[in-house]
N, C-alpha and C positions, 0 to 999 in steps of 0.2 A: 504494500500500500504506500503510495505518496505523502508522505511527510507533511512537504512544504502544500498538497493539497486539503490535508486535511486540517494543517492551521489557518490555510483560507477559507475554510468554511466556516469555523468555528468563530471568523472574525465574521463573518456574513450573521450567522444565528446571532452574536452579539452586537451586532449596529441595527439589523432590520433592514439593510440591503445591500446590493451588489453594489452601487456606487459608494454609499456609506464605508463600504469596507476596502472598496478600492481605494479609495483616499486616506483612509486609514493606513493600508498597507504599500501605499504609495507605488500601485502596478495599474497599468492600463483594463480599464473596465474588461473589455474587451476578453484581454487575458487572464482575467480574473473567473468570466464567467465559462469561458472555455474550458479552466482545471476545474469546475464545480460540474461541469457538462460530464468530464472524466472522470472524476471520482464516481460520477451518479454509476456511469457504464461499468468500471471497473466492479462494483456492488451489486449491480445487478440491480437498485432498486432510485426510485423516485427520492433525494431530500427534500427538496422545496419546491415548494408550490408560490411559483412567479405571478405577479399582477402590476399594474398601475401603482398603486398603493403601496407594492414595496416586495418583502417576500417574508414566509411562514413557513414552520418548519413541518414536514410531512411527521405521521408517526415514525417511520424509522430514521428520517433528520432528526427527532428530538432524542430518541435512543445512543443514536451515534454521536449527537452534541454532549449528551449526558456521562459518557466512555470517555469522548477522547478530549473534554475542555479539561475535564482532571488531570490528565498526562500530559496536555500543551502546557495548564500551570505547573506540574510536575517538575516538564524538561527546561521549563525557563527560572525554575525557581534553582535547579542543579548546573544552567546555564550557570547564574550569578554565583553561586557556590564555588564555581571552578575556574571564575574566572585570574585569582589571583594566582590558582595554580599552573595555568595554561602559561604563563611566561617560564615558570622552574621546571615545567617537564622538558624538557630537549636532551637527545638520545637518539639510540637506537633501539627496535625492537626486533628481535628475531623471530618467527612465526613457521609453522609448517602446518600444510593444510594437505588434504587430498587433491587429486587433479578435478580441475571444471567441478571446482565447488562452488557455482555463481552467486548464492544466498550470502555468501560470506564477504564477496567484493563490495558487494554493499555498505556492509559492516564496516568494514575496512577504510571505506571513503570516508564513511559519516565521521570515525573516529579519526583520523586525521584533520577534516574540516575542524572536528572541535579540539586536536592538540597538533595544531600545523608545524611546530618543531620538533613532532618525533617523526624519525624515518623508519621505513615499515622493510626490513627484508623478508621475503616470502620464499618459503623452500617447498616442493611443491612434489610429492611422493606420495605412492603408496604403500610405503615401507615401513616399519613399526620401527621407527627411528631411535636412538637415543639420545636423548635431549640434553645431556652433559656431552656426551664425547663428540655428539653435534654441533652442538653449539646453541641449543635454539631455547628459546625462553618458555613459551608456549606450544603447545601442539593440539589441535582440534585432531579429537578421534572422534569416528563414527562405529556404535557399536559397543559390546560390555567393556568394563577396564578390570583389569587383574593385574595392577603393579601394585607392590607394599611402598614402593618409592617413590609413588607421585601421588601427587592432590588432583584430585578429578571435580572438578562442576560441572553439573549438570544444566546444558543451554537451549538443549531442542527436545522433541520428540515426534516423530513421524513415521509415516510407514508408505515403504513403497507402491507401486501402481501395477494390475498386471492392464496392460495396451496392446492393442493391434490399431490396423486401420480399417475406414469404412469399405476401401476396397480390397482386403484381405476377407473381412466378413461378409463381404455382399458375398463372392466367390464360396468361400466354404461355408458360412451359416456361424450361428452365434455358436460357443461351445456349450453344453447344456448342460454341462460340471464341470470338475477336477479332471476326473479320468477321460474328459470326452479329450482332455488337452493332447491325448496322444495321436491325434488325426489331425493337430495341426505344427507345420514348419516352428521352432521356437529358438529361441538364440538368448543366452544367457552369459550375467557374467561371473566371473571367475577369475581366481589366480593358479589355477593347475590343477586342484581340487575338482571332482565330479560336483556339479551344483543341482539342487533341490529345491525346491522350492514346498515354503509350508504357507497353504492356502488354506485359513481358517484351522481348523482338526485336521486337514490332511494333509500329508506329505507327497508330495510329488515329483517325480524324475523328472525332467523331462530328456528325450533325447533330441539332443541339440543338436542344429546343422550349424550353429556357429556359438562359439566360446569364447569370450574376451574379457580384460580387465578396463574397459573404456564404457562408459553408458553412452557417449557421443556417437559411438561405432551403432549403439543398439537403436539407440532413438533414430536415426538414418535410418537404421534398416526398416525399424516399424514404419517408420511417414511414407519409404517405397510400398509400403505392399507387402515387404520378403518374409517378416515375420510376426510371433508374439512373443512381447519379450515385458521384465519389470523393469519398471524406473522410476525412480527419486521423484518427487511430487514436484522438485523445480525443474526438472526436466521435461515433465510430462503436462502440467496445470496449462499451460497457453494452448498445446495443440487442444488438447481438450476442448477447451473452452472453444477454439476455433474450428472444432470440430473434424482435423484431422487426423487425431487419434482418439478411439471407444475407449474407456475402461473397462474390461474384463472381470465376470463374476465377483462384482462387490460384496457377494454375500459370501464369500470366502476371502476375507483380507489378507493382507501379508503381516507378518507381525510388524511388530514395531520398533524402530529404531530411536539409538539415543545421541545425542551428540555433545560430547566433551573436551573442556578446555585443561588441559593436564600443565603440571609445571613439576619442577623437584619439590617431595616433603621436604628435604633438609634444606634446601636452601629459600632462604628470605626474602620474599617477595619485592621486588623494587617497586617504586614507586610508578612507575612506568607500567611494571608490568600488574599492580593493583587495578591503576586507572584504565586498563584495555579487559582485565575481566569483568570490572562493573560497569563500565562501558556499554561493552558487547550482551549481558545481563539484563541490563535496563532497556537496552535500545530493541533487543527482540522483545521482553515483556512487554513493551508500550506496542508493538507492531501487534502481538497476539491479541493483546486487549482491545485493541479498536477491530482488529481483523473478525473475533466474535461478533458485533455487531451486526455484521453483514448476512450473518447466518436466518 
C-alpha cells in the first residue's frame, strides 16, 4: 500500500476536501485527487463520496480513516522522536537477504529516506550464511531458525500460492484436488532436495518437469502457459489481480511461512543496527494494519 497515498487521504477526511487538503499538502489538486482515485483501485472499494459541497467519507473511508490516522500520528510522532538521532546514525550497515526478495526493497528505501547517512551493503544469497565470519550484521531468513547463537525476530508471516494460468486451465480443466495435480505439467522449487508440497492435510509429490532454486524462472513459466507451480504472494498478488494467473485449490493452503531478522546473541547491538530492526518492525506493522482495512 502507498504510504504517501494514504497520508493524503487522511489529510482529505480531515479538511472536508480535495482542495482543502491540496493546499494543505501543498501538491497540485489534480494530483492529489488522482492518488485518492489509486488508493480507491488498489482496495478495491469506494472512500469518498464526491459533490459540490465538498466530500464524505464512505463506510469503509471512515474504517480506513479510523486505522490509518493513528499510525500517520504514530509515524510523525517517531518522525520527531528520531529526528535528533538521524544526524548521529552514519555508518554502514551490512545486510543479507535472499535473491528477488522485492517486499524488502521497499523497506530498505523507506529506511534510508529516514536515516540518509547510513549506507546499506546488500549481500544477496541463498546460502545459510554466517554472519560473523561474513561479515554481515543482519540477515532476513525465510522459514524456522534453529541457531543457539542468534537473536531471531519475528517480521512477517505468509504462505505461498499454488498458480497456473487461464490458458493452462482452459486447456486441461481446473484440478478437482490434490491428487488430481498428477495430470498436470508442475515445476517447483528447490535446492537439490526432491520437493513436496503440503497442500492443506496432504502431502504431495509432484513430478516435476522443471526444478529450480529461482521463483522468477517459475513465475515465467506459469504466465507462459508451461506450468503449475507455488509462489511467494509478492510474486504472485499482481498477476492475480490482473488476472493472468488463477490460484489453485485454496481450500488446501500451503503452510505458512515466517520471516526473520537474525543478528549474533553475543554480540551488542549497534545502534544502527537497533534503529533498522525497529525500523523494519514498525514500518510492516503500520502496512499490515491499514492493509486489514481493505479486507
Amino acid at each position: 500500500m502507498d504510504l504517501n497515498a494514504v497520508r493524503m487521504f487522511v489529510s482529505v477526511a480531515q479538511t472536508g476536501s480535495l482542495s482543502a487538503a491540496a493546499e494543505r499538502l501543498d501538491i497540485p489538486l489534480p494530483t492529489l485527487s488522482r492518488r485518492i482515485r489509486e488508493l480507491e483501485q488498489q482496495l478495491k472499494v469506494q472512500l469518498l463520496e464526491r459533490s459540490v459541497r465538498g466530500t464524505k467519507l464512505t463506510d469503509s473511508g471512515t474504517r480506513l480513516y479510523e486505522h490509518a490516522s493513528r499510525g500517520i500520528e504514530a509515524l510523525i510522532e517517531s518522525e520527531q522522536a528520531v529526528i535528533s538521532d538521524q544526524a548521529q546514525l552514519k555508518g554502514r550497515l551490512r545486510l543479507s537477504l535472499p535473491p528477488s526478495f522485492e517486499p524488502w526493497w521497499d523497506v530498505l528505501s523507506a529506511f534510508q529516506d529516514r536515516y540518509p547517512q547510513i549506507q546499506i551493503s546488500v549481500y544477496t544469497t541463498e546460502r545459510r550464511i554466517d554472519l560473523i565470519e561474513d561479515g554481515v550484521d543482519v540477515a532476513l531468513r525465510v522459514g524456522m531458525i534453529a541457531h543457539e547463537t542468534m537473536v531471531a525476530r519475528r517480521m512477517l508471516t505468509y504462505r505461498h500460492i499454488l498458480v497456473a494460468s487461464p490458458t493452462l486451465i482452459e486447456r486441461l480443466g481446473a484440478p478437482s484436488g490434490v491428487e488430481a495435480l498428477h495430470g498436470y505439467p508442475c515445476a517447483v522449487w528447490t535446492q537439490g532436495a526432491h520437493a513436496t508440497w503440503q497442500l492443506g492435510t496432504v502431502v504431495f509429490k509432484p513430478d516435476a518437469m522443471l526444478s529450480t532454486n529461482d521463483y522468477a524462472h517459475l513465475r515465467r513459466r506459469a504466465l507462459v502457459g508451461d506450468v503449475v507451480t507455488e509462489l511467494p504472494p509478492f510474486l504472485a498478488a499482481s498477476a492475480i489481480r490482473e488476472g493472468t494467473l488463477l490460484a489453485l485449490l485454496p481450500e488446501h493452503p500451503l503452510p505458512e511461512q515466517h520471516i526473520n531478522l537474525l543478528y549474533p546473541s553475543h554480540r551488542h547491538p549497534s545502534a544502527i543496527v537497533r534503529a533498522y530492526l525497529d525500523f523494519a518492525q514498525g514500518y510492516l506493522g503500520y502496512l499490515a494494519q491499514v492493509s486489514s482495512t481493505s479486507d
